[in-house]
Backbone as numpy.savetxt, mean C-alpha at the origin, in Angstrom:
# Nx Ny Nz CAx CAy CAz Cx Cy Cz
12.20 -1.66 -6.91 11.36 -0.49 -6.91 12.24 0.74 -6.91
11.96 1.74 -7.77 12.77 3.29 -7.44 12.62 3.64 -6.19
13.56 4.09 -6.06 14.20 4.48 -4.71 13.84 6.13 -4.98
13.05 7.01 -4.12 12.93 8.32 -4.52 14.27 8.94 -3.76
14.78 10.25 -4.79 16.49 10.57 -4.38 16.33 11.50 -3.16
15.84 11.19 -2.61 15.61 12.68 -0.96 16.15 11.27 -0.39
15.15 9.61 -0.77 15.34 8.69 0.55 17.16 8.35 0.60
17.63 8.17 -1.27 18.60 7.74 -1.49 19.63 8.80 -0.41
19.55 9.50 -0.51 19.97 10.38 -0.04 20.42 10.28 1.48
19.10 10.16 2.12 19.20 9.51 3.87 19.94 8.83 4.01
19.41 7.91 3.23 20.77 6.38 3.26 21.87 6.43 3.39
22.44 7.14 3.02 23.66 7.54 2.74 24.42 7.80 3.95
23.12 9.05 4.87 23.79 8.93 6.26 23.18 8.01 7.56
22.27 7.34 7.13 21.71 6.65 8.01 21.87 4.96 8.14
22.65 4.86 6.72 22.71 3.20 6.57 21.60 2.99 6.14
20.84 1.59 6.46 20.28 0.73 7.05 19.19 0.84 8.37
19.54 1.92 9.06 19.01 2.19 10.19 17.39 2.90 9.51
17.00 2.30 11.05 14.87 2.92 11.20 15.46 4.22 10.32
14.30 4.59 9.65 13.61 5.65 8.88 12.09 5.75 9.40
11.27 7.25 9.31 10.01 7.48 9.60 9.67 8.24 8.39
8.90 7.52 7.49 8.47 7.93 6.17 6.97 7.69 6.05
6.55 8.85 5.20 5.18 8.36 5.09 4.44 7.86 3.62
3.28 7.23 3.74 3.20 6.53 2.75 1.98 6.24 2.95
1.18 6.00 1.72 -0.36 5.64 1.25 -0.59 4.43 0.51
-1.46 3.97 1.18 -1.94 2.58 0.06 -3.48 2.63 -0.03
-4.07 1.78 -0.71 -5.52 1.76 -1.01 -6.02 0.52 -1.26
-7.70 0.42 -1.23 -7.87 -1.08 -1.58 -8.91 -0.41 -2.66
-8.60 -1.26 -3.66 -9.55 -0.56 -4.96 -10.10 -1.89 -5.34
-11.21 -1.52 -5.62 -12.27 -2.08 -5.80 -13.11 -1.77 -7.24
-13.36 -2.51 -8.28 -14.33 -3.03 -9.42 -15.61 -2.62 -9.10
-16.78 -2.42 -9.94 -18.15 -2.55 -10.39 -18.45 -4.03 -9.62
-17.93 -5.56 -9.35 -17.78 -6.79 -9.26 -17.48 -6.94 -7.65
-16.75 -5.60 -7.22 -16.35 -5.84 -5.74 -15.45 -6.18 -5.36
-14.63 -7.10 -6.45 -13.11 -7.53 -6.41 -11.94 -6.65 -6.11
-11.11 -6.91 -5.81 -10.13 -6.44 -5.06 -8.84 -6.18 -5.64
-7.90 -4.79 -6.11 -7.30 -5.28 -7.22 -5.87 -5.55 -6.22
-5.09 -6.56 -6.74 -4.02 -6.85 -5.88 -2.68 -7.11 -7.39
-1.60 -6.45 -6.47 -0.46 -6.81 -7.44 0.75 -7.68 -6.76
1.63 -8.26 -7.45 2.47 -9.02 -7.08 4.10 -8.19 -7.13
4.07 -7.68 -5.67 5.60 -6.90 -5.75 7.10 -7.58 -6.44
7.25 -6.74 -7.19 8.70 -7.27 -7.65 9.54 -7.19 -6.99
10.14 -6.28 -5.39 10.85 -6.88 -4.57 10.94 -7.72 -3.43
9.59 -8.19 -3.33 10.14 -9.24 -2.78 8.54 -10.79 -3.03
8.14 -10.46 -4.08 7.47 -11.78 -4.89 6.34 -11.72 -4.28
5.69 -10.87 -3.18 4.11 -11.30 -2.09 2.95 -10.29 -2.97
1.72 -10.96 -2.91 1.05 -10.10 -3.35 0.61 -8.91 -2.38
-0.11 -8.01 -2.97 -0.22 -7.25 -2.14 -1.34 -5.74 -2.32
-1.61 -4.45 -1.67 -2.50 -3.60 -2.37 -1.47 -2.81 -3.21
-1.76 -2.13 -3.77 -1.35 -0.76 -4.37 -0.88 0.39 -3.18
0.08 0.47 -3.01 1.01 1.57 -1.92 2.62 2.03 -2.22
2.64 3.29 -2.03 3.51 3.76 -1.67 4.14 4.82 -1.18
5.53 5.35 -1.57 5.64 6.87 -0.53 5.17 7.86 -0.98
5.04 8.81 -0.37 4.39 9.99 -0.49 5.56 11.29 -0.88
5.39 11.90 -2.13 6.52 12.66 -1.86 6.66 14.30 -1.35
7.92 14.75 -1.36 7.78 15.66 -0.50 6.64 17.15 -1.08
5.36 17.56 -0.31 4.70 18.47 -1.15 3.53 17.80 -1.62
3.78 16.46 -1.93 2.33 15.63 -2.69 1.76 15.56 -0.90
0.34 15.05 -1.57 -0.72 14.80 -0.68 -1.09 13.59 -0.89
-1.40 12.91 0.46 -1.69 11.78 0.63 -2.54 11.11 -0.40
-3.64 11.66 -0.73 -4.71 11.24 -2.15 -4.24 11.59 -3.53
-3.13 12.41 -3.36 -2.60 12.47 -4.48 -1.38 11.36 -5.01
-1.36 11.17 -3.80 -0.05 9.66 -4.26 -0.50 8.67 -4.67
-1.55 8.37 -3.66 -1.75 7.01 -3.74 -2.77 6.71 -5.55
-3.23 8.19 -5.57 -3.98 7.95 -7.03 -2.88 7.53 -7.97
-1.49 8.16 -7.74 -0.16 8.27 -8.66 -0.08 6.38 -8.41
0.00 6.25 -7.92 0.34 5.01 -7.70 -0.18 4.06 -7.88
-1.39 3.59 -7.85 -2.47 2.88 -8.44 -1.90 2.71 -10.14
-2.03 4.04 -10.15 -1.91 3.78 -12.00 -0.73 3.66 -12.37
0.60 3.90 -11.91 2.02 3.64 -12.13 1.97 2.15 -11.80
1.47 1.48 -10.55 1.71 0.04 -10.56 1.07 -0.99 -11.07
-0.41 -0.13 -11.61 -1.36 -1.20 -11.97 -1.62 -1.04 -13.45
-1.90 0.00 -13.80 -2.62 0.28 -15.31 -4.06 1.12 -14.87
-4.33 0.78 -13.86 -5.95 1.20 -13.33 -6.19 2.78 -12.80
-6.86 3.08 -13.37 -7.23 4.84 -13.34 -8.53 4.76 -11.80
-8.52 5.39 -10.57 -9.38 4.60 -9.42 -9.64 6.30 -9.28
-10.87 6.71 -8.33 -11.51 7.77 -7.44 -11.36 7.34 -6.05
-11.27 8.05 -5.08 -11.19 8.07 -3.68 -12.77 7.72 -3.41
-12.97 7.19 -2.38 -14.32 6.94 -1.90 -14.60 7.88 -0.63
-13.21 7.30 0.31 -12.86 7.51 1.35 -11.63 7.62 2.08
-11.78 8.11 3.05 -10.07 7.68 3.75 -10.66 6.60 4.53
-9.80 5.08 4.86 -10.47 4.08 5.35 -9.41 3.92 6.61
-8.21 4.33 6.97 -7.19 4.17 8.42 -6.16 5.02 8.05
-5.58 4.91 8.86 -4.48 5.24 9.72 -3.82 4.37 10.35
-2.22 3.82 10.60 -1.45 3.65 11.54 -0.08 3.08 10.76
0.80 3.34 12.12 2.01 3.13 11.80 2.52 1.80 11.51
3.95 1.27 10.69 4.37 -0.02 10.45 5.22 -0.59 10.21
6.29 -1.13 10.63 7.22 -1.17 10.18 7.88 -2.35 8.94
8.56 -1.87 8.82 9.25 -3.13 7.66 10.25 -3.04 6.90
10.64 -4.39 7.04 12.78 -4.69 6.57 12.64 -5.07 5.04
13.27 -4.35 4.15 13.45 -4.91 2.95 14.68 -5.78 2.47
14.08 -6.81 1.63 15.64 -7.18 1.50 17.01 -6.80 1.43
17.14 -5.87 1.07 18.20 -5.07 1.39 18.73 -4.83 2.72
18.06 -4.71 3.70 18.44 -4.77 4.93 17.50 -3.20 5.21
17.14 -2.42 4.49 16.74 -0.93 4.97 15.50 -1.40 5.90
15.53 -0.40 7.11 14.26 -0.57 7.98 13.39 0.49 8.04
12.09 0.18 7.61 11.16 1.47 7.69 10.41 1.77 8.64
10.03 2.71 9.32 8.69 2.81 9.90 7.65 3.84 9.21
6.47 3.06 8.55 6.08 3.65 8.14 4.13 4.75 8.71
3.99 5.79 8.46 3.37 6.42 8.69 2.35 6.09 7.64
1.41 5.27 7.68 0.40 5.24 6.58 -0.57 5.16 6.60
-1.16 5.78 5.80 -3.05 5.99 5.57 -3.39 5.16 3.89
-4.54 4.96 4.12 -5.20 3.96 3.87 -6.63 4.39 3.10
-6.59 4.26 1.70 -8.09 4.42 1.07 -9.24 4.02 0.69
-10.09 3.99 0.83 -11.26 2.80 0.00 -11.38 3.63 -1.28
-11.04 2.49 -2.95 -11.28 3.78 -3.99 -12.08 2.62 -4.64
-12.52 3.49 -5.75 -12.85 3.02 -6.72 -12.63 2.38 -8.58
-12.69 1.64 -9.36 -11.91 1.97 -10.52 -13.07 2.50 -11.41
-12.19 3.20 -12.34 -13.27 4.28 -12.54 -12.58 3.69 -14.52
-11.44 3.20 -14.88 -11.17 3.00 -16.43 -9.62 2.04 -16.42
-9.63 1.42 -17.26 -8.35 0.87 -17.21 -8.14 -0.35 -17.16
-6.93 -1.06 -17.62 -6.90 -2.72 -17.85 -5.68 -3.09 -16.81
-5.70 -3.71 -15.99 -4.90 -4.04 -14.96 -3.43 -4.81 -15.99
-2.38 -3.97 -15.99 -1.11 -4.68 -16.38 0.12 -4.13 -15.44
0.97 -5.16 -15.32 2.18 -5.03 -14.39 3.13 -3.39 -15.04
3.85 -2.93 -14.25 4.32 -2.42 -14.85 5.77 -2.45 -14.66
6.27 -3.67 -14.50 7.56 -4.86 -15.04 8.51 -3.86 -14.30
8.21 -2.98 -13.14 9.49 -2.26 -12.08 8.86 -2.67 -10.57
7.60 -2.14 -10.28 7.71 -2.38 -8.69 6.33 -3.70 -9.05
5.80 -3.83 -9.95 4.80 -5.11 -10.21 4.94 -6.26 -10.96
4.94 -7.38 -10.65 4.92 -8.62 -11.65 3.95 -8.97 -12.87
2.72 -8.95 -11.62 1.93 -9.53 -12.48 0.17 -8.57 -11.38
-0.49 -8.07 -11.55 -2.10 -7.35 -11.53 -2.94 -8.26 -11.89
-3.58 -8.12 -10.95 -5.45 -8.76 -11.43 -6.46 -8.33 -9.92
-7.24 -8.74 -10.19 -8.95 -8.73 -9.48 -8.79 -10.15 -9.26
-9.33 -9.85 -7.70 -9.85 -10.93 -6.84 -10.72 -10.62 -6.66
-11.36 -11.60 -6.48 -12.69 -11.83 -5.25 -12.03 -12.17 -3.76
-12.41 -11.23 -2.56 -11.97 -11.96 -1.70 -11.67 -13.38 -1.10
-12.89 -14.09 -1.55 -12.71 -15.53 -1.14 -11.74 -16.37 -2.10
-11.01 -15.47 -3.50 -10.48 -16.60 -4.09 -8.67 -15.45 -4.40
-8.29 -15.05 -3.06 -7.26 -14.01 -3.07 -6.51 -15.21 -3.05
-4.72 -14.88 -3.70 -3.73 -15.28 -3.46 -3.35 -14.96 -2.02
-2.55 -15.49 -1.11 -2.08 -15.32 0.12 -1.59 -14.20 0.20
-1.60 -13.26 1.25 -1.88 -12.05 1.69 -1.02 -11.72 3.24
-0.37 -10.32 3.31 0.19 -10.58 4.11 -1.05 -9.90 5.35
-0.53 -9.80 6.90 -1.63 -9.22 7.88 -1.97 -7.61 6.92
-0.99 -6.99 6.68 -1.27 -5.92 6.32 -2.29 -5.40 5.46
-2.14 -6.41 4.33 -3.35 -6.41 3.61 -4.70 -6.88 3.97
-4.51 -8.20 4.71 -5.54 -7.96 5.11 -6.66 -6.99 5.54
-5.37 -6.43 6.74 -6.18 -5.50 7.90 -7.16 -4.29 6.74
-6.37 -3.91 5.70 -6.26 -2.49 4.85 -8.11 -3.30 4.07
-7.81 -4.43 3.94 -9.19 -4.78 2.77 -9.95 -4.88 4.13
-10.49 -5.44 5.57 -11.07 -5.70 6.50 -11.93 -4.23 6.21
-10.67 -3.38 6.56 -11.37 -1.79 7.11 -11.98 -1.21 6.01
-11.67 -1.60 4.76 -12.77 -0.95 3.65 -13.86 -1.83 3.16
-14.41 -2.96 3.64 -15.15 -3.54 3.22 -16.51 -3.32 3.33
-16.79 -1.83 4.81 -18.34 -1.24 4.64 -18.08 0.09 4.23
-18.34 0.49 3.01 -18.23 1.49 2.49 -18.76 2.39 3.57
-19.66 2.41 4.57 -19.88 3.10 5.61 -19.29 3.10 6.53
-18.14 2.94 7.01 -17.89 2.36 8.26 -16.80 3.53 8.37
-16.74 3.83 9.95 -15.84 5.20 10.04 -14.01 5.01 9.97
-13.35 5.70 9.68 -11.82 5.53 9.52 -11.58 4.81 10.37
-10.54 3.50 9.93 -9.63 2.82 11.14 -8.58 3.30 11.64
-8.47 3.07 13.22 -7.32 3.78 13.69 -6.79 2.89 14.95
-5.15 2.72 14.93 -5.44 2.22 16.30 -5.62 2.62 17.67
-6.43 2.12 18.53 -6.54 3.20 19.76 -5.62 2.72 20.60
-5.29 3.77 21.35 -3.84 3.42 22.26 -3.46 2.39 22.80
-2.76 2.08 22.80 -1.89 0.62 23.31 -2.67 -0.59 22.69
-3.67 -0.29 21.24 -3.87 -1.59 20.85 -2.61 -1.88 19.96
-2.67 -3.72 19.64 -1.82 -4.24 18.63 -2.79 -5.17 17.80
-1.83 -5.34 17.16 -2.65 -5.79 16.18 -1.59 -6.55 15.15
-1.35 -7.78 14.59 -0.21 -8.54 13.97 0.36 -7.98 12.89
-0.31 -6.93 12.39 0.34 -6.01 11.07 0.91 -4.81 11.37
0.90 -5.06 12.36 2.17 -3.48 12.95 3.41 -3.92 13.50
3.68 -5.68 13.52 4.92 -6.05 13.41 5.73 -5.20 11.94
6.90 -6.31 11.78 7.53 -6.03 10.56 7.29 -6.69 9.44
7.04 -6.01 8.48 6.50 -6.95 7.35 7.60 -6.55 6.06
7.30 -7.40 5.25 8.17 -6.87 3.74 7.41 -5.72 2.64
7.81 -4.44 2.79 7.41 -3.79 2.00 6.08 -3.10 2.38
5.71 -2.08 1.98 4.57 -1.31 1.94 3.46 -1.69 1.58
């Protein structure tokens, strides 16, 4: 995946060491209800559509950037669906903690194709017939699944198995 040059940059003086970056993902959703999920090229898990936020962009503005850079799929915001922090080791050894919010969208045009840098392979699920999933995703599809239902957040001193360390955003 590109490395944006502010992070490359950190690295430089930070190693390897925790970072606090922020970052957006979404669960987008079909006319069908399906779920669109892609298969990360660094490190092979499927997963939603997420990533960082850059410096000046806005949270709904990334994650729209991003949808369509990783998927092919053009999506609308519905909602903001959470909030919370997360961490995670990439193969490389870099450690993130990430600051991330979370969308319920919609697809609004577009044919789901990889786009052969941070995606393998795109498609639509149906929940009951998803490829394996990490907690994270889960939690992110759980909290958008009543289009009514108010933002997730965690309340103090809860946990929850996706705020361990996971691979990737």
């Amino acid at each position: 995946m590109p490395v944006p040059e502010y992070i490359t940059r950190m690295r430089k003086h930070v190693g390897h060491d925790l970072l606090l970056l922020p970052g957006a993902g979404a669960v987008v959703r079909d006319d069908q209800g399906r779920v669109l999920l892609l298969k990360r090229s660094d490190n092979g898990q499927w997963s939603l559509p997420a990533g960082m936020i850059e410096p000046g962009e806005q949270p709904a503005e990334a994650i729209l950037r991003e949808i369509t850079e990783e998927t092919g799929i053009v999506a609308e915001i519905e909602k903001l669906a959470g909030v919370a922090v997360h961490e995670t080791e990439y193969p490389n050894g870099d450690h993130c903690s990430y600051l991330a919010v979370w969308f319920r969208c919609r697809a609004v045009s577009g044919e789901p194709r990889p786009d052969g840098d941070e995606s393998l392979e795109v498609g639509w699920f149906a929940e009951d017939e998803m490829p394996p999933v990490g907690a994270l995703t889960r939690l992110r599809i759980a909290t958008t699944a009543d289009p009514d239902a108010p933002a997730w957040y965690a309340r103090p001193g809860e946990s929850h198995e996706a705020f361990g360390r996971t691979q990737g955003l």
